[in-house]
N, C-alpha and C positions, 0 to 999 in steps of 0.2 A: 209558509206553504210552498215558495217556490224554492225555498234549499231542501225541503223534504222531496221534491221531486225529484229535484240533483240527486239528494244521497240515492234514492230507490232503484231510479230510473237509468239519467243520463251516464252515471258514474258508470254503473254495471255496464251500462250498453257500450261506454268507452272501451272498456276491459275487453266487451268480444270483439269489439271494432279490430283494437290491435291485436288479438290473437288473429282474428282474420287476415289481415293485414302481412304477418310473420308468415302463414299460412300459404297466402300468396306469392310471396317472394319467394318462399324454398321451394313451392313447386315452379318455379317461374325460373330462378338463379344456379340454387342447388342442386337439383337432383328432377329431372322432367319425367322421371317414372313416379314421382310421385302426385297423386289429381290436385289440381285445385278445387278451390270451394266449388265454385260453377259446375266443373267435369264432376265431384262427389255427387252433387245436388242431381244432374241429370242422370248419373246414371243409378242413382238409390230413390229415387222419388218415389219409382212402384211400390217400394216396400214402405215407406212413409202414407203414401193416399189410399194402398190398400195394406193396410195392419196387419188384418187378422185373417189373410185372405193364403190358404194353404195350397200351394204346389207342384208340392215335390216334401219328402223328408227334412230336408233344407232349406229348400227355397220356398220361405214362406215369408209372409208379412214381418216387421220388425217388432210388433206388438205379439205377434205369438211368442216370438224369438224369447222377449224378453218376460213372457209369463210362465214358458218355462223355468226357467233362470230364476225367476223370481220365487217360484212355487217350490224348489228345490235351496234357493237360500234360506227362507221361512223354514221348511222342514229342520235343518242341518243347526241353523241359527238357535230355534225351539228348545232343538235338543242341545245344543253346546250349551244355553243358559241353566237346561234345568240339572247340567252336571254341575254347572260352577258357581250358580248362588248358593247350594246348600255346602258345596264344597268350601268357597268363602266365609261363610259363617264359621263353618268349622275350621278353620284355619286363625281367624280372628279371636275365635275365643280361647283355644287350646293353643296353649305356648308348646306342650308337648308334639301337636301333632303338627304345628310347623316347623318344628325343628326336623322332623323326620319328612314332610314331604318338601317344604322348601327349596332343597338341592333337585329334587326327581323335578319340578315347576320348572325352575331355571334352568337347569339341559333341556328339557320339551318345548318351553316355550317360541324359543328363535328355531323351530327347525322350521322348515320350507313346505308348503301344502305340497311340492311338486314333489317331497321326499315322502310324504305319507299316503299322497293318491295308492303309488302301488303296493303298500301293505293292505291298504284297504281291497284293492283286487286281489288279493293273495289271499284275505281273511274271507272277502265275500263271495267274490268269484263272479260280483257284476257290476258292472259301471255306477245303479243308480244310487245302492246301499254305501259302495267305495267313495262315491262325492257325499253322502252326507257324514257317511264316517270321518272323511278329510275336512269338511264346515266345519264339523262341530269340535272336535280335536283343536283345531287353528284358530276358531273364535272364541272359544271360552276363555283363555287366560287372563285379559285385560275385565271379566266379569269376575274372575275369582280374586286379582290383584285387587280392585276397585272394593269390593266389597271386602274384602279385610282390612286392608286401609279405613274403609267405612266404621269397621268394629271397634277396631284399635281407635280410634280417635274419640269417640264417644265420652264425654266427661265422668270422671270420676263420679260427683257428684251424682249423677243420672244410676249406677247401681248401688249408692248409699240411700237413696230415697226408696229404689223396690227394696233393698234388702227392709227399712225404717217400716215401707207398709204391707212387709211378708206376700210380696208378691209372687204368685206360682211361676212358675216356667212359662206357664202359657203365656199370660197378661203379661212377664216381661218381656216376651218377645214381641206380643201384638202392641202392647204400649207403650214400650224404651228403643229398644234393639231395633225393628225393623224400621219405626217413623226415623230414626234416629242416622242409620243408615242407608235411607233410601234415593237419595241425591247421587249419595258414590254410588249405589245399586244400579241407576240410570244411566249415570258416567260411562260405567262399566259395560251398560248394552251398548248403546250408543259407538264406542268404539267395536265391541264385536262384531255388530251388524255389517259396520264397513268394511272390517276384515272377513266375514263371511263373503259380502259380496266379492272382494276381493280374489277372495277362493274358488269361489264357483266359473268366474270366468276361466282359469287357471284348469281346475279338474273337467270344464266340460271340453277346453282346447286338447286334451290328453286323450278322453274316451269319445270325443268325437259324435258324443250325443249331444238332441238337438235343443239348440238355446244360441244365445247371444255369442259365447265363447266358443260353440263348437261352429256357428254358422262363421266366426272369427276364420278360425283355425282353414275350414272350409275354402273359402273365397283366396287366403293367403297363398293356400297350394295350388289354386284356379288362377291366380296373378291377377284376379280381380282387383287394386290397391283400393276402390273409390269403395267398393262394400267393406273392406276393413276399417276405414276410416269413418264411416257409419258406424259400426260397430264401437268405433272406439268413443264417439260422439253420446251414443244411445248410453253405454256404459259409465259413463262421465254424468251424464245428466241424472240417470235412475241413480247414481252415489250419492249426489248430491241431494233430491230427493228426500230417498231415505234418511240420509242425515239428518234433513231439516225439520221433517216427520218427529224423528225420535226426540230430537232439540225439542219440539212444541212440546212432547208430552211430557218432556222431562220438567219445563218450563210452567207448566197446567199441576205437577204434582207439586213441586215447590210451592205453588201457591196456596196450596191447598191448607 
């Protein structure tokens, strides 16, 4: 009982102790434009004890802040899986059509959300359409990779047995194919989520609408440092979050 309280508890708490700790010295040592914990704390608490509580445009709570942000990685996120699981599957089964998209994948993949923001203003001609075309762009790929990996690994065995009991198209998908791949399928969101989040902080510092990244972007050219460092605190915490979220569920379908 009490080494399980270590691992849970004290270990973690360690962990933020010396980030704090490092935290304190470089605003102390290195650089005194930047806040300490205490100076962060007192001058972002407004936005901490009142959330949801709006303003100004910007200046609002950090809990609105971040369900913008949030509402708009869902949207972006939605839409980047439902291009790249069905695009996975197809890639995983058709050696043909890997060969032909595989090279377009690998130039697309490493390009930079900050290089596709403004195509996306260029195609849509608004901020909000522009960030979720840039989510979902930048988060799909590790869904598309994941799940043909998924495909490909599937035992042989496992399509000697539908072929053995003439199984349709359908049934093989609902009762080999999908249970079969659905671990990497989860892999594969799992990492995109993050990279969406990723994204969003990134396309809203650009267009300057309101959320976590643009309240970011905001404070940075106001020389506020203590609400960037908020910002960057809040952003940190919702990744990890969402991470752990997607870990359980992914965790709940394994067992299934």
């Amino acid at each position: 009982m009490i080494r399980k309280f270590i691992n849970l508890f004290v270990l973690p708490m360690t962990g933020v102790l010396l980030v704090g700790c490092i935290w304190w010295a470089a605003s102390t040592w290195i650089s005194t434009d930047l806040p300490s914990p205490r100076q962060t704390w007192q001058e972002s608490k407004i936005y901490i004890f009142q959330p949801f509580e709006k303003r100004g445009e910007m200046d609002q709570g950090i809990g609105l802040l971040a369900y913008y942000s949030l509402v708009r990685v869902s949207k972006g996120f939605l839409l980047g899986i439902a291009m790249a699981t069905p695009l996975g599957f197809l890639l995983g089964l058709s050696k043909t059509c890997h060969r032909i998209w595989d090279p377009v994948i690998q130039v697309l993949r490493p390009i930079s959300p900050l290089a596709w923001l403004p195509i996306g203003l260029i195609l849509f001609r608004k901020s909000e359409p522009a960030a979720l075309f840039t989510i979902a762009l930048c988060c799909m790929w590790p869904t598309v990779i994941n799940t043909m990996q998924g495909v490909r690994s599937i035992p042989p065995d496992y399509w000697n047995i539908a072929k053995v009991l003439r199984l349709s198209p359908l049934k093989t998908f609902t009762r080999i194919l999908f249970p079969a791949t659905l671990p990497h399928i989860f892999t594969g969101f799992r990492l995109s989520l993050g990279i969406a989040w990723l994204v969003i902080v990134a396309s809203e510092m650009l267009t300057g609408t309101p959320g976590v990244g643009g309240f970011l972007w905001q404070e940075y050219n106001s020389l506020v440092y203590a609400h960037i460092l908020l910002c960057i605190l809040t952003i940190g915490l919702i990744g990890f979050l969402l991470d752990r979220l997607m870990g359980t569920v992914e965790a709940r379908l394994r067992s299934v």
